[in-house]
N, C-alpha and C positions, 0 to 999 in steps of 0.2 A: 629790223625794219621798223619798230614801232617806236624808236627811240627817233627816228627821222622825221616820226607824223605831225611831231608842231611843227617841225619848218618846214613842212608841205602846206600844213594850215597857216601860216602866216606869209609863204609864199600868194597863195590863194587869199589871203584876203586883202593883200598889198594889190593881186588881179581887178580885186572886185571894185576896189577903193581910187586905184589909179586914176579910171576918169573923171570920176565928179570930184577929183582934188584940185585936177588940173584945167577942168573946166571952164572956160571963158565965155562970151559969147560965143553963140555956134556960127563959125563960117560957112562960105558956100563950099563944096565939095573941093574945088579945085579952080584955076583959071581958065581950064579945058570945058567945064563939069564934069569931070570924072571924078569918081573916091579912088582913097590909095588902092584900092582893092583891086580897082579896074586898072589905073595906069601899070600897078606891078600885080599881076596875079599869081606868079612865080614866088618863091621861098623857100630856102634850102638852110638848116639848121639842126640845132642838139634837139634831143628831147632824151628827158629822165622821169622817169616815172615808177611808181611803187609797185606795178605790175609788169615792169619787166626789165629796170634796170635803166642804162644809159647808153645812149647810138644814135644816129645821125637821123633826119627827118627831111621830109620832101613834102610841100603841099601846093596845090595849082586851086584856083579859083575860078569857074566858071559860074558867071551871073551871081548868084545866091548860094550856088550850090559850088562844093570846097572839098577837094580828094586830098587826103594826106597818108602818105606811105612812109613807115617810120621801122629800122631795124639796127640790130646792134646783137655782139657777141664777143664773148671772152674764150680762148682756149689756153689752158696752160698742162700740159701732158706732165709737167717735173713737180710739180704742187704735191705735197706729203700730207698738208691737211687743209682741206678748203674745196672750193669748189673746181673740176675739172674744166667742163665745157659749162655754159651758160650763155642759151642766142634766144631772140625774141623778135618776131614778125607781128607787124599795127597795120591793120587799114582802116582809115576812119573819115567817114563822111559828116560832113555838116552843111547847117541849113542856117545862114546868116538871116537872124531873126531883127538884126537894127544895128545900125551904123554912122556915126555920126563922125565930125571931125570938130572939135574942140579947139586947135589953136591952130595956126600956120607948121606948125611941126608935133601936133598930136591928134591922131586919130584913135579909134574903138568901134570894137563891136560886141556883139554877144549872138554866142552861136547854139543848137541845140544838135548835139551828136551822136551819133551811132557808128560803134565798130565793132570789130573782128580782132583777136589777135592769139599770138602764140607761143608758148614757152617751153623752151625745153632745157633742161640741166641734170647734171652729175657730179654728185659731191664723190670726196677720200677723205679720209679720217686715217687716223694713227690710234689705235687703240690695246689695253693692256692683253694678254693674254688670260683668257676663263674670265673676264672681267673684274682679274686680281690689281687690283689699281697701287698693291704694293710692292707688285715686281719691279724689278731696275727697267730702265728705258729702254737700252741696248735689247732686251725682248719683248719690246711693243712690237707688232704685226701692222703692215698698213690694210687695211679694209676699202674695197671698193662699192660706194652706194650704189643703187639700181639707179636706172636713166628715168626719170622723170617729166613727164610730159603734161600739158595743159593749153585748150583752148576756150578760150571766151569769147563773149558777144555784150556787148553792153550798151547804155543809153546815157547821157548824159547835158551840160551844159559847161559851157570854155567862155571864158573871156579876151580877148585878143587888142592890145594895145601896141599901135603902130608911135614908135620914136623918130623923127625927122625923117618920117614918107617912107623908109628903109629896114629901120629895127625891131621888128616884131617879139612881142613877147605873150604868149596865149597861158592859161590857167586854166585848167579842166578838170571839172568833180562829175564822176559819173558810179553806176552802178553795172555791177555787174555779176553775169551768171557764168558759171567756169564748168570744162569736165577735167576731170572727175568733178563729182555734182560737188561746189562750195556755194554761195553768193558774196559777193565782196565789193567793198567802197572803195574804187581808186581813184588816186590823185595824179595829174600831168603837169607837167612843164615844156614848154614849149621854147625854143629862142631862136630865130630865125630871121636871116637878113633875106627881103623883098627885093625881086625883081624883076 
């Protein structure tokens, strides 16, 4: 995982950078007056993230406030070394703190977040016997790890960059307190098409 972290940091700074790159005069919201936000409050999309992997995402927009349910899981029962099971439940609320629309087909915002989420996984290994690492292979043993569990709660900030009304792409750096007790700094990805 930590071989991933610059391109979550230059993910995220590509979030932060997007709109004053592309920044024009600021238009009116819409020809309705509505922001994208309003006309599509709806959004159904990937989300990968350094806390819990990669799976589909859901977010509805009400006024200011923005519910996103986000889950995803691997099972593979035949895996001889790697991980068995691996699933992860998000719920994450945000508070759209400013919203602007930038061109005829780019809008933004920035949001301040808080969620919930959940991780469960079970690694297999293939290991030597007595941890004689120079025995033949044909009597390696497979090893099943315990089931490992984790849930967190954290606080953070997303940037959210709407493409032609439709293609949303959000960035999120947030903090977070996990049990068993860790604290930890995750990174999101968002990509989701509006409707």
């Amino acid at each position: 995982m930590k071989r991933l972290r610059p391109l979550y940091c230059l993910i995220l700074a590509a979030g932060i950078v997007s709109g004053p790159a592309f920044a024009q005069e600021a238009a009116a919201p819409g020809a309705d007056g509505r922001t994208v936000f309003e006309r599509w409050p709806s959004s159904l999309g990937l989300v990968t993230s350094t806390a819990g992997g990669t799976g589909l995402s859901y977010q509805r927009w009400f006024g200011n406030l923005g519910l996103s349910l986000s889950g995803g899981g691997l099972y593979r029962p035949d895996t001889e070394n790697g991980q068995v099971i691996h699933y992860f439940a998000h719920a994450r609320l945000a508070w759209m703190l400013a919203a602007d629309r930038f061109s005829t087909w780019h809008a933004s915002n920035v949001q301040a977040v808080v969620y919930v989420s959940h991780l469960g996984q079970r690694w297999r290994s293939v290991e030597p016997p007595g941890g004689d690492y120079t025995a033949d292979a044909s009597e390696w043993i497979t090893v099943e790890g315990p089931f490992r569990w984790q849930v967190a709660g954290g606080v953070g900030v997303a940037v959210e960059s709407v493409l032609f009304n439709h293609f949303s792409q959000t960035v999120e750096f947030s903090y977070a307190a996990c049990w068993p007790l860790e604290a930890d700094i995750r990174l999101a990805y968002f990509f989701r098409y509006r409707y």
